[in-house]
C-alpha positions in Angstrom: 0.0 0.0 0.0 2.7 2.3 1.1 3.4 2.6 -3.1 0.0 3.7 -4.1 -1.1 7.0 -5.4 -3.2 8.3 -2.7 -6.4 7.8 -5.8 -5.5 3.8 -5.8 -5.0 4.0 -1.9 -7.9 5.0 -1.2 -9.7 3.0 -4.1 -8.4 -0.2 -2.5 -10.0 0.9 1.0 -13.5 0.3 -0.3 -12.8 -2.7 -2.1 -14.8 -5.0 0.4 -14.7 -5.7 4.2 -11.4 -6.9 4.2 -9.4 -4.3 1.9 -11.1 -1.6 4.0 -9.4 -2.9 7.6 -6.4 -3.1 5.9 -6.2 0.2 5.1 -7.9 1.3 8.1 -4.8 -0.3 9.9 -2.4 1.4 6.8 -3.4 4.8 7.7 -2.3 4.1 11.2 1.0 3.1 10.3 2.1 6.7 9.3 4.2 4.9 6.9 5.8 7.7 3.9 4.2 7.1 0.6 5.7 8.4 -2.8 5.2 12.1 -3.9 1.7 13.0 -4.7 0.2 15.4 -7.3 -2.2 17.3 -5.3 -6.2 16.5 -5.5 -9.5 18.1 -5.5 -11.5 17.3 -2.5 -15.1 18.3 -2.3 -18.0 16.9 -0.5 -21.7 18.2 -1.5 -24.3 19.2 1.2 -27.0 17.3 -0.9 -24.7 14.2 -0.3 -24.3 11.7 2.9 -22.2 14.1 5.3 -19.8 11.4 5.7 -18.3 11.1 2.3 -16.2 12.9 0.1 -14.7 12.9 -3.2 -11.1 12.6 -3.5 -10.3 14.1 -7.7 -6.7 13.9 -9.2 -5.9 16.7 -11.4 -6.0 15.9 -15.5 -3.7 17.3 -18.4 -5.6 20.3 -20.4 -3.5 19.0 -23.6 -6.1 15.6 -23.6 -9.5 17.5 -22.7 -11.5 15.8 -25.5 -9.3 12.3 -25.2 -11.3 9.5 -23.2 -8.7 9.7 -21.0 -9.1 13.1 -19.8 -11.0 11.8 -17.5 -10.2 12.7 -13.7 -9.3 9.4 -11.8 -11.9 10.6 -8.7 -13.0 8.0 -5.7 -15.7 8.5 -3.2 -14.4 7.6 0.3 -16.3 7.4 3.5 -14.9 9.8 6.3 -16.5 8.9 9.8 -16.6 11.4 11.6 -15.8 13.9 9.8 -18.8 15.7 8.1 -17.2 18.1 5.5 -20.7 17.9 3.7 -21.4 20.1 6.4 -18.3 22.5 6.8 -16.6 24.9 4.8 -12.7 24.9 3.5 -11.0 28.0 4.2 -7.5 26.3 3.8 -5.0 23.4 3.1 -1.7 22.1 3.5 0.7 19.3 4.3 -2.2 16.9 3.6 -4.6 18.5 6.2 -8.0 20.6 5.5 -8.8 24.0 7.7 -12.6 23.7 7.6 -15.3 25.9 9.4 -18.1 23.8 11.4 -22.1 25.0 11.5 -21.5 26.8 14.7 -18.2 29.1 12.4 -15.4 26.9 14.4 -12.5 25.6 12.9 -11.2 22.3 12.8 -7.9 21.2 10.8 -8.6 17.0 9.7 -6.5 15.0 7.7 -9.0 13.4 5.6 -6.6 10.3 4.8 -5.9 9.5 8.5 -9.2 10.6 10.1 -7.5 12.7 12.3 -8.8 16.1 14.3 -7.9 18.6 16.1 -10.4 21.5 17.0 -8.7 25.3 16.7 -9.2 28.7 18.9 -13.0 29.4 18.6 -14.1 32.0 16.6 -15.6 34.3 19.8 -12.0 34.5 20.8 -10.9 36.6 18.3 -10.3 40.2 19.6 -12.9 41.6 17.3 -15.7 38.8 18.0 -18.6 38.0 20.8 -21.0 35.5 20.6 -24.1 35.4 21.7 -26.7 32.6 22.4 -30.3 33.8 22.2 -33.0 32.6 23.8 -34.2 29.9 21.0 -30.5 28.9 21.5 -30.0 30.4 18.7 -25.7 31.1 18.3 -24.8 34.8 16.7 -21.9 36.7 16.6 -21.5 40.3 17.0 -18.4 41.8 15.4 -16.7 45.1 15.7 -14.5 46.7 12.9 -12.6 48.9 16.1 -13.3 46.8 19.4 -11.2 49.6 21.4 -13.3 52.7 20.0 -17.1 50.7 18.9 -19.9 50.6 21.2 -21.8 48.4 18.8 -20.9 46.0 16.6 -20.6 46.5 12.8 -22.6 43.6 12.5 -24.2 40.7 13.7 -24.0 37.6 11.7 -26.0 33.9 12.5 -23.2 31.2 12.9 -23.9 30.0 9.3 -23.4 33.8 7.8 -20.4 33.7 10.0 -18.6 31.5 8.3 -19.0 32.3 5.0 -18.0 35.9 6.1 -15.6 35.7 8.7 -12.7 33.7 7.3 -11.0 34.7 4.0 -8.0 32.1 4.4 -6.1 30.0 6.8 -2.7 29.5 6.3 -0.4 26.5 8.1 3.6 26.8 9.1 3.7 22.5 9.1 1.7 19.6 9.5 -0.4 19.7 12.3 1.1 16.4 13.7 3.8 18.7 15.3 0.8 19.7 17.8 2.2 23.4 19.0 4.7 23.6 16.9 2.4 24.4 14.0 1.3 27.9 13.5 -2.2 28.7 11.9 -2.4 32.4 10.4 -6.0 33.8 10.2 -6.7 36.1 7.3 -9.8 37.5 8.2 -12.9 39.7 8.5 -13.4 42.7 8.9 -10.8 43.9 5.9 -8.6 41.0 6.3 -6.6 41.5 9.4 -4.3 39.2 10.8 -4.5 36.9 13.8 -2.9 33.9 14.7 -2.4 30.8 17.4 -0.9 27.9 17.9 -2.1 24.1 18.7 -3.2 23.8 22.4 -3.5 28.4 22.4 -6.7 29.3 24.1 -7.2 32.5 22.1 -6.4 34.3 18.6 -4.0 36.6 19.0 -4.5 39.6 16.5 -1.2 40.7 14.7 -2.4 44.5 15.0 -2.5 44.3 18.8 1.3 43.8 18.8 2.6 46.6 17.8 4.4 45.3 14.9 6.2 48.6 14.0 5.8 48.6 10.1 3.0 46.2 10.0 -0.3 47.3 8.6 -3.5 46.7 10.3 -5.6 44.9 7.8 -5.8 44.6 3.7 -4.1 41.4 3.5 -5.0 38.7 0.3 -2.5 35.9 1.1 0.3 34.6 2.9 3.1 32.2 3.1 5.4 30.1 5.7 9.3 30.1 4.9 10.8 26.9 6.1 13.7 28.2 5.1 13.8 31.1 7.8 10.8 30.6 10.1 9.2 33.9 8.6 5.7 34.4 7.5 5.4 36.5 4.5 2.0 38.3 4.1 0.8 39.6 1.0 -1.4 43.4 0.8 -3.8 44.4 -1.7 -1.4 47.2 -2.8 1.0 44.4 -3.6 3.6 45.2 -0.4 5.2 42.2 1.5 5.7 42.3 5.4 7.1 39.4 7.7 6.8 38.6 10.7 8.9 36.7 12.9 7.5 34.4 15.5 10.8 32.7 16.0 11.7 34.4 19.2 9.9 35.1 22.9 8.5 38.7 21.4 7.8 38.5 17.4 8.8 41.3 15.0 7.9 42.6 11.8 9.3 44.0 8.7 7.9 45.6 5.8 10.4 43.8 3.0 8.6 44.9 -0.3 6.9 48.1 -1.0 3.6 48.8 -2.7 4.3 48.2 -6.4 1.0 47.6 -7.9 0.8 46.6 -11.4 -1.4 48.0 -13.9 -4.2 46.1 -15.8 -5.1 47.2 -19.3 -6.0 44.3 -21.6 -8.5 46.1 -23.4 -11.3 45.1 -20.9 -12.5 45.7 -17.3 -12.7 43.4 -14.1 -15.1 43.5 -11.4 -12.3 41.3 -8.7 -8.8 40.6 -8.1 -7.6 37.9 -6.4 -3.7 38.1 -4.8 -1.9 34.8 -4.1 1.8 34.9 -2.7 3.5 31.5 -3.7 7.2 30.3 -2.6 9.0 28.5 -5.5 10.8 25.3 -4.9 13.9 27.4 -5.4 13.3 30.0 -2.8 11.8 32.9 -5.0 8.5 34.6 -4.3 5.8 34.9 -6.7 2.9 37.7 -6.9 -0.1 36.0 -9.1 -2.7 38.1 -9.7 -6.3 36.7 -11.0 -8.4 39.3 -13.2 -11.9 37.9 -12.4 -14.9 39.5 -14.3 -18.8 39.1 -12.4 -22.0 39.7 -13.9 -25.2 39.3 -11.6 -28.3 38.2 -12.5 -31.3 37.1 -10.8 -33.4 34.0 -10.8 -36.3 32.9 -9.6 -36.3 31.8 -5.8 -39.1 28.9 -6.3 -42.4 28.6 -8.2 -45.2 30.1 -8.5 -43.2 32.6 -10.3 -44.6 36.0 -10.0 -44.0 39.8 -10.5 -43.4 40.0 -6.8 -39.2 40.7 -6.3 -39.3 38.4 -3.4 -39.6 35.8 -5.5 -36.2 36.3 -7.3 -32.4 36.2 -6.0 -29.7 37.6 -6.8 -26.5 35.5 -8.3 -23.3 36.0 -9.5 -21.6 34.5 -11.8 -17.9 34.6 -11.1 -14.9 33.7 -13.9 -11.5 34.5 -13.9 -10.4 35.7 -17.5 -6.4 36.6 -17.0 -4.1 35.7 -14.3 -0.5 37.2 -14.4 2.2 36.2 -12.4 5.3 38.1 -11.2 8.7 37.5 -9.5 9.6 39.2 -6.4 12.7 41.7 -6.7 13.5 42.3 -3.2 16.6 43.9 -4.3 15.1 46.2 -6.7 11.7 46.6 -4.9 9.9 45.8 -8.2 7.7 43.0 -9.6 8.9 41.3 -12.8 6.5 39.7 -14.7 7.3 36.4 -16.2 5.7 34.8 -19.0 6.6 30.8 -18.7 6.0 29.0 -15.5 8.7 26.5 -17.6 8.4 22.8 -16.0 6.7 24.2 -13.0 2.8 24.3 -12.8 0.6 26.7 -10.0 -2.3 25.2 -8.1 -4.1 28.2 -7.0 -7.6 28.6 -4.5 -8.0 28.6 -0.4 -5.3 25.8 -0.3 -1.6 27.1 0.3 -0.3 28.5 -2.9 1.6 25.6 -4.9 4.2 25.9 -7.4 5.3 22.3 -8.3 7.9 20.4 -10.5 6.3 18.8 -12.7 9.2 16.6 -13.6 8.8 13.9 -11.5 4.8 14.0 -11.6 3.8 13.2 -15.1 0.0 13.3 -14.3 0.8 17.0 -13.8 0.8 19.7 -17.3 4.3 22.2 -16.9 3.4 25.7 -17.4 0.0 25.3 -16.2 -2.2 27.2 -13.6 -4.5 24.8 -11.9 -7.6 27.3 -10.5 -10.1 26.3 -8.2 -13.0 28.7 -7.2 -12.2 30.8 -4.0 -14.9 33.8 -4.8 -16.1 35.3 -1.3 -18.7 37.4 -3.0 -22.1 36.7 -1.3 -23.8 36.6 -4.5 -22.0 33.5 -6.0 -22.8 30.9 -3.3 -25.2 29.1 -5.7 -23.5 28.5 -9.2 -21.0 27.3 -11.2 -17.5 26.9 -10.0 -14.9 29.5 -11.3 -12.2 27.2 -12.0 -9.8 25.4 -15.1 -6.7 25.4 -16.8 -4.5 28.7 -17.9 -1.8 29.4 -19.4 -0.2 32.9 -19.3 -1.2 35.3 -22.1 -4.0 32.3 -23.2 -7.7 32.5 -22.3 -8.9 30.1 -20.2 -7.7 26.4 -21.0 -11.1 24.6 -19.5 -13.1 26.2 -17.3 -15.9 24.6 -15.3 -17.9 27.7 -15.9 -21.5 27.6 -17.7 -19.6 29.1 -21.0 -17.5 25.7 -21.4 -18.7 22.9 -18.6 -16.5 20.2 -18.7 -17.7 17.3 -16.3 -15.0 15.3 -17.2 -11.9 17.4 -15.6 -14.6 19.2 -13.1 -17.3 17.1 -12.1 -18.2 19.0 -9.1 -18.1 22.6 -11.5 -22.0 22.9 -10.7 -22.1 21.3 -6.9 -23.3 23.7 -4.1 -21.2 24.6 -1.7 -18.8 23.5 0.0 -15.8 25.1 -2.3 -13.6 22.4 -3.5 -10.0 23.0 -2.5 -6.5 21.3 -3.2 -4.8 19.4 -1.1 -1.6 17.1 -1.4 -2.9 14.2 0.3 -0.6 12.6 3.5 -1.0 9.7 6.3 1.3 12.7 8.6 
């Protein structure tokens, strides 16, 4: 077992009786298994909350070959309902995933294990409050020091959809509290963070980080190299912060250097990701995503009346660009070949991977998954495909070009599908 692809491991698991305790046992056995191209994982809410679908990634060059076809497996995960939660993260094999009452949990999906995070009511900017229906809300401030009321009040279920705009991990959580989990989060996307076993988020603005801005943040990366988180603004600036020591500091590394978007049309979003190459440079991607809303009707009898209509968005990403990281020259350079490296791009940890020694993967190739917060596009299809840079989209599981054989769960409800690089660590 400890040679399979995590697809044929996991296939063999629900063979029969038999094959299933023997990988039960397997996935105790933390034994290493070979390098893994990283999957899709998505569960629907329609669907028994107990499974999920484990989806390997397929070339773009042999979309209309039989083989195209995504080697996918549905796998029973007792005890752990992601049916019912919502990713916000991935990395070293484990999922960040929001429960109904907006708590997060990081699970290895392969080896069953959890481990339950800070609640969300412990982050500086956050009280809940249980009504008398026992009915769980939150009340959040934008200022907690200056506001007498919250900014809003949000049911657990608005929560987290709202609250958490990524989750980012320093190492697998099998190190207990030696892993780090940064919150990139509402209002504005500020910055908190806590270790395993912490009782509490602590915010990064509290600190008095010096150079470090309050809030803005899109995306951010752990150095193994150095210990140093990287954190990525809207405005395109770089800070780190160093949690390395008994009192953690911050530097601002990369100033604001914004590039300009003119391809001859306009877009409604930008999504930032900050990715480390496997040869220590940093990457600025930026995704040029274009929206149009629409409405549709809520459920028949369908009437005049505007309560029976709902809004929706429909998100797709149209140009993504990426750039290298001139720390030197405190400028972006923008790079037109990925060359045999290929991106995988959404809530899980930016990836840039060699492609060399995984076949099953495309070099030069973004691989996007859908990680649209807009509260319009909860019920449609998934923004997600192949690109290449200066190319339109590849494949994209939008409704312009559905492609059920790459991205069979384009048109599921949420939960958003995320990567992950499957481990038994």
């Amino acid at each position: 077992m400890g040679q399979l692809e995590v697809i044929d491991l996991v296939r063999s698991g629900a063979a029969c009786s038999s094959w299933h305790a023997a990988f039960t046992a397997f996935r105790c056995l933390r034994v290493p298994s070979p390098k893994q191209p990283p999957c899709a994982i998505y569960s629907a809410r329609g669907d028994d909350p107990d499974i999920a679908v484990l989806c390997a990634p397929c070339r773009s060059t042999s979309i209309d070959a039989s083989s195209s076809r995504s080697p996918s497996i549905r796998t029973a995960l007792p005890g752990l309902p992601l049916s019912s939660r919502t990713f916000v993260g991935s990395a070293y094999g484990w999922l960040v995933t929001a429960d109904e009452d907006s708590n997060l949990h990081v699970v290895n999906p392969l080896t069953g294990a959890q481990v339950a995070l800070q609640p969300l009511a412990s982050l500086h900017n956050v009280e809940s409050v249980t009504g008398e229906g026992g009915d769980l809300t939150y009340r959040v401030f934008v200022n907690r020091d200056a506001d007498e009321e919250p900014t809003d009040t949000l049911t657990a279920l608005a929560a987290r959809e709202t609250m958490y705009f990524r989750a980012v991990l320093s190492c697998s959580p099998s190190a207990g509290a030696e892993c780090i989990v940064l919150l990139i989060h509402w209002p504005e996307g500020e910055l908190s963070f806590a270790r395993l076993g912490d009782e509490s988020w602590t915010p990064v603005s509290a600190m008095g980080h010096g150079p470090l801005e309050r809030s803005g943040y899109h995306d951010a990366v752990f150095n193994s190299d150095n210990g140093l988180l990287y954190a990525l603004r809207f405005d395109s600036a770089i800070y780190t912060l160093d949690q390395n020591g008994h009192s953690p500091s911050a530097s601002s590394i990369m100033r604001s250097a914004m590039p300009m978007y003119n391809p001859g049309r306009t877009h409604d979003l930008i999504t930032m990701y900050l990715v480390k190459t496997p040869s220590g440079d940093l990457l600025q991607v930026f995704r040029w995503i274009e929206m149009t809303l629409y409405q549709w009707w809520r459920h028949p009898p369908y009437t005049d009346n505007n309560e029976d209509y709902t809004t929706y968005a429909q998100i797709e990403s149209f140009d993504v660009q990426v750039f290298k990281v001139d720390l030197h020259g405190q400028k972006l350079d923008q790079i037109t070949t990925l060359g045999d490296h290929s991106l995988f791009l959404g809530y899980n940890n930016s990836m840039c991977i060699s492609t060399k020694d995984l076949p099953v993967l495309e070099p030069n190739l973004f691989y996007l998954m859908d990680n649209c917060k807009h509260e319009y596009a909860t019920e449609n299809y998934r923004d997600m495909g192949f690109y290449k840079i200066g190319e339109i989209p590849i494949y994209n599981g939008g409704p312009r070009t559905p492609n059920t054989e790459c991205f069979p769960f384009s048109s599921m409800s949420f939960p958003v599908p995320i990567w992950i690089t499957p481990s038994v660590y």
